[in-house]
C-alpha positions in Angstrom: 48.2 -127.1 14.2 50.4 -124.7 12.5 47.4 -124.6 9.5 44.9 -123.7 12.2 47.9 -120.7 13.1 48.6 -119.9 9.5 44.3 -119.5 9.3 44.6 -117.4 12.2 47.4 -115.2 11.6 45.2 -114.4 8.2 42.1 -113.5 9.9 43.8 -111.1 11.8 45.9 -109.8 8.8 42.5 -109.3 7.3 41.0 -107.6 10.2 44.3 -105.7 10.6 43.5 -104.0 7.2 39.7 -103.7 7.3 40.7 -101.6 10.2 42.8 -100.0 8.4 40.4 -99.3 5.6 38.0 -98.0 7.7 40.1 -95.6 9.9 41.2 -94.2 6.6 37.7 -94.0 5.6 36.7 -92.2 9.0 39.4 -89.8 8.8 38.7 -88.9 5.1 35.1 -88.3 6.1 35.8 -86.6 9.3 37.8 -84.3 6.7 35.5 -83.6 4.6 32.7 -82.7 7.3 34.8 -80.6 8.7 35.7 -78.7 5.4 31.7 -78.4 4.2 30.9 -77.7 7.9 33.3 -74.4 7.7 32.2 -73.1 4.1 29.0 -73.5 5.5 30.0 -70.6 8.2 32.1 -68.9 5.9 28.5 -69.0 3.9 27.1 -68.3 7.4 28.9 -64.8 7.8 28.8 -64.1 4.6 25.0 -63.7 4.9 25.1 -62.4 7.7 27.4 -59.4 7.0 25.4 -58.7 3.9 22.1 -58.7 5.8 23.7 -55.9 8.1 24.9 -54.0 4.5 21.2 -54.4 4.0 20.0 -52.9 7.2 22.3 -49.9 6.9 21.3 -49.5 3.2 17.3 -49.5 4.2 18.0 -47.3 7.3 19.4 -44.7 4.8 16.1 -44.8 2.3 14.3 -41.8 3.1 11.2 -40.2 1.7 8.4 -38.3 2.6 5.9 -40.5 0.5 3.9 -42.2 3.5 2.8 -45.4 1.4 6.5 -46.0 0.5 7.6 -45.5 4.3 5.1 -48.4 5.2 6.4 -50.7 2.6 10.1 -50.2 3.9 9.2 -50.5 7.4 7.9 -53.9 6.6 11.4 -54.6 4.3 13.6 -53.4 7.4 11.8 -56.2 9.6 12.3 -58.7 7.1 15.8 -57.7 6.9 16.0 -57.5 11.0 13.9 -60.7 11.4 16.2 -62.8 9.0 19.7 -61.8 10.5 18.3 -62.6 14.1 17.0 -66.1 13.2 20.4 -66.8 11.2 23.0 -65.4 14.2 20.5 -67.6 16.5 20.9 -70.6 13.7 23.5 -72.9 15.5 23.7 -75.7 12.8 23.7 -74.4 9.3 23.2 -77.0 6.3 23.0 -76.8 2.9 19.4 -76.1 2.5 19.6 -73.3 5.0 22.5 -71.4 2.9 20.5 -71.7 -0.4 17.2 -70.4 1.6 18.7 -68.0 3.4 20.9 -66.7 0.2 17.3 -67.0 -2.0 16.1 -64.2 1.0 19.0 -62.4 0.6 18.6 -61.8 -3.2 14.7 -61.0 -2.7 15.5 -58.4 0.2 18.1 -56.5 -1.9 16.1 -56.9 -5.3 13.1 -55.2 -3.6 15.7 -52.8 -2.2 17.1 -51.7 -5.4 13.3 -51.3 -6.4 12.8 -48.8 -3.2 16.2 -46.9 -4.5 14.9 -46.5 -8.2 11.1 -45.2 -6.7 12.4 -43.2 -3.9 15.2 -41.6 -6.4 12.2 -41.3 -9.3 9.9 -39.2 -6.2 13.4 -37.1 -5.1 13.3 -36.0 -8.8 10.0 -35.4 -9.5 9.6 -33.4 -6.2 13.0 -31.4 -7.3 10.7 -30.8 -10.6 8.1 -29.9 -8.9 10.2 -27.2 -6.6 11.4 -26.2 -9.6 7.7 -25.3 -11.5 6.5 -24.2 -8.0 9.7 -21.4 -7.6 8.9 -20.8 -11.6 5.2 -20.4 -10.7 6.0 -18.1 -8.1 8.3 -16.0 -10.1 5.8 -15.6 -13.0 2.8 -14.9 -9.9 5.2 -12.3 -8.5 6.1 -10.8 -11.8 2.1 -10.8 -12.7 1.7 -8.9 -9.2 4.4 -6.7 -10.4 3.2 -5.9 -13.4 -0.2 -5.6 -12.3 0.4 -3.2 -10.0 2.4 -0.7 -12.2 -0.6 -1.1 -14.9 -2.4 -0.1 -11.6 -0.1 2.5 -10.7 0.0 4.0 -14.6 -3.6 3.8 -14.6 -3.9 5.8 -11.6 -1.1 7.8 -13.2 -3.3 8.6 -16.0 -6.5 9.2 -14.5 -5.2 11.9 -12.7 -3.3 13.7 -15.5 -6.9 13.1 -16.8 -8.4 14.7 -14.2 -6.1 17.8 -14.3 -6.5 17.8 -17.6 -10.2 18.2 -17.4 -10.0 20.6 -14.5 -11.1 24.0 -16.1 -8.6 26.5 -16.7 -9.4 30.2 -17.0 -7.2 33.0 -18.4 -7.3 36.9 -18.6 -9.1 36.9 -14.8 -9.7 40.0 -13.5 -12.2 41.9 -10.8 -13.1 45.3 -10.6 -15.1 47.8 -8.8 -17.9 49.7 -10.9 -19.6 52.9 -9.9 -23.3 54.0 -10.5 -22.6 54.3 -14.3 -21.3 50.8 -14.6 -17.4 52.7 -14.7 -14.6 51.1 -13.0 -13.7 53.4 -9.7 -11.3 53.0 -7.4 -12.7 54.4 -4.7 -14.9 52.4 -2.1 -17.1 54.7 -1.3 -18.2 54.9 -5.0 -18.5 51.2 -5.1 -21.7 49.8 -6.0 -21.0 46.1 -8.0 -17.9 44.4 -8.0 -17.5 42.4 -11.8 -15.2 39.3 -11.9 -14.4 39.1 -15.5 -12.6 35.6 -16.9 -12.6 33.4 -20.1 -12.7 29.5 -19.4 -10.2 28.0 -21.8 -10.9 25.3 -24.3 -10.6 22.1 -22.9 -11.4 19.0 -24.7 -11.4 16.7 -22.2 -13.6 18.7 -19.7 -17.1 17.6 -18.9 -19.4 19.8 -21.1 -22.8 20.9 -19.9 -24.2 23.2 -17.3 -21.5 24.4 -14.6 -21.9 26.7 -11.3 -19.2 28.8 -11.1 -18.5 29.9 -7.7 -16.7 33.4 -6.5 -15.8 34.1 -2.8 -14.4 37.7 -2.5 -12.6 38.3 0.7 -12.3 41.8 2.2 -9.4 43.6 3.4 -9.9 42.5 7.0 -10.2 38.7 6.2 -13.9 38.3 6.1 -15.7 36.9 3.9 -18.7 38.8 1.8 -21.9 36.6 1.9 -25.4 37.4 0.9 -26.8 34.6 3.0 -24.9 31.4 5.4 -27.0 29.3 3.3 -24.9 30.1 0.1 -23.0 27.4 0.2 -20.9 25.1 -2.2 -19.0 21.7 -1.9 -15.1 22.0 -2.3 -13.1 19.1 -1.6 -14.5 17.4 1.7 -16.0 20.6 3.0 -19.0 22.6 2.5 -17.5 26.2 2.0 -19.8 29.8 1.9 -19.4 31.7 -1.5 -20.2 35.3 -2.7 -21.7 34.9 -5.4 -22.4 32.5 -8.2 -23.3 31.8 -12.1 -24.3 28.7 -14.2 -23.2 28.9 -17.6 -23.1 25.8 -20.2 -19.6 24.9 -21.0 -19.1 23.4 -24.4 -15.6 22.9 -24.5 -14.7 26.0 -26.6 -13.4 29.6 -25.0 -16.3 31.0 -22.7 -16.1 34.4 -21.4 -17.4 35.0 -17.9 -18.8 37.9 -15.8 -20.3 37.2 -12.6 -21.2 40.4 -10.3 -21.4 40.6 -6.5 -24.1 43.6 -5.8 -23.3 46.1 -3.0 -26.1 48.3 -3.2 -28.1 47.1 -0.1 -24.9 46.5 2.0 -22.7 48.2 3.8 -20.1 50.7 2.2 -17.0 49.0 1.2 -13.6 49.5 2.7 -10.6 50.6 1.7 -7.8 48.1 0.9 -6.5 45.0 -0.6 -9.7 42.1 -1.9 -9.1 38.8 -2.7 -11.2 36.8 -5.8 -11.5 33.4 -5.8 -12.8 31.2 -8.4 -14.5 27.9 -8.1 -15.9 24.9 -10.4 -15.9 21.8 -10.3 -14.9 21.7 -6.7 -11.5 22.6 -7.6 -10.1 26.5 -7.5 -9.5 27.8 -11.1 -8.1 30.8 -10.4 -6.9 33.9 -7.9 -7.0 38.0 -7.6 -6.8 41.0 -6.4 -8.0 44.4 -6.7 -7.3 47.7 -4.5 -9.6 50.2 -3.1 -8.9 53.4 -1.7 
């Protein structure tokens, strides 16, 4: 009897400590979960506060380059996609942390690639700013200078063309009697003889020239042979006196044209005005006096 007791009491000595052994066993475990199953949310977070770095880092990419925008429109959903399946993720394991970091790295790797192309087209478009304002400036200046080589040329071709315009000196008109004498009396007055040289002038256009003379009586009207005698001078057609072609060859050229007053009217008394004409441009101006 007291062996079948002492048997017992060891059985349940033994049982005691397997007991024992195993609570400790379940408690060390229990531990241990526990501890994995927090770094696995502290893992958890971790991603998950990095994914929302990442979503604020894409958000500020910007470019005007329309095949880049695509491209990080697709990254941002990734990025979006990711941090909504792992906030909705409940239980976490191991193999979810190491996929989930494995996405992390690739999202912020192609990231950094977006920064380096997006920077590399900010720089190249500042270059290109740069040669397009440079381009301008050398256009402008071009413009600038090509309108003050217009502006001299003009310059130039018309000191030219005053400087071709005939010049005449020593200009003079008299009334001649009968005998061909100067008189100052009208009513002796046959001829009137505008007398002139036409200076040298080498950059006048030689050849055969009209010279044109409109005298101008005393009472402001003008002596004409004919309405038909006419001449161009600026944008007008104007009447003239009386006229001459000589040929001009660049050398002094004296000048005598007459206006004939035998078959007209007796002249009157007073202050005549000569003007000369070639060219279309009005060489020269004077008076005479009858009494």
């Amino acid at each position: 009897m007291k062996a079948k007791e002492r048997r017992n009491n060891i059985i349940v000595i033994a049982l005691a400590a397997i007991l024992i052994v195993v609570g400790v066993l379940y408690f060390l475990q229990n531990r241990e979960h526990r501890g994995i199953v927090s770094e696995l949310k502290a893992e958890k977070d971790s991603i998950q506060m990095e994914l929302s770095g990442l979503v604020v880092g894409y958000d500020s990419l910007q470019t005007e380059n329309d095949t880049i925008n695509e491209q990080l429109f697709v990254a941002q959903a990734k990025v979006k996609d990711l941090l909504i399946e792992i906030e909705q993720t409940k239980k976490v394991s191991v193999e979810k942390i190491n996929s989930y970091q494995k996405q992390v790295t690739t999202l912020r790797s192609i990231m950094r690639d977006f920064v380096v192309q997006i920077d590399s087209l900010n720089r190249r478009n500042q270059e290109l700013l740069a040669e397009n304002l440079e381009v301008k400036e050398q256009y402008k200046r071009a413009e600038t200078e090509k309108q003050q080589l217009s502006e001299e040329k003009e310059r130039l071709e018309r000191n030219l063309q005053r400087a071709a315009v005939l010049q005449v000196r020593e200009l003079r008109a008299e009334a001649l009697n009968s005998r061909n004498k100067e008189t100052r009396f009208a009513g002796r007055a046959n001829r009137i003889r505008v007398y002139f040289i036409i200076n040298e002038n080498i950059t006048a256009r030689r050849g055969t020239k009209d010279i044109y003379v409109r005298i101008m009586r005393p009472d402001q009207l003008l002596m004409s042979k004919s309405a038909d005698n006419l001449f161009k001078f600026e944008d007008l057609r104007i009447q003239y006196s009386a006229m001459r072609e000589v040929v001009y060859e660049g050398h002094d050229l004296p000048v005598a044209i007459f206006w004939d007053n035998s078959n007209e009217p007796e002249l009157m008394s007073g202050t005549y005005t000569v003007d000369l004409f070639a060219d279309g441009n009005n060489i020269g101006t004077t008076t005479f006096e009858l009494r």
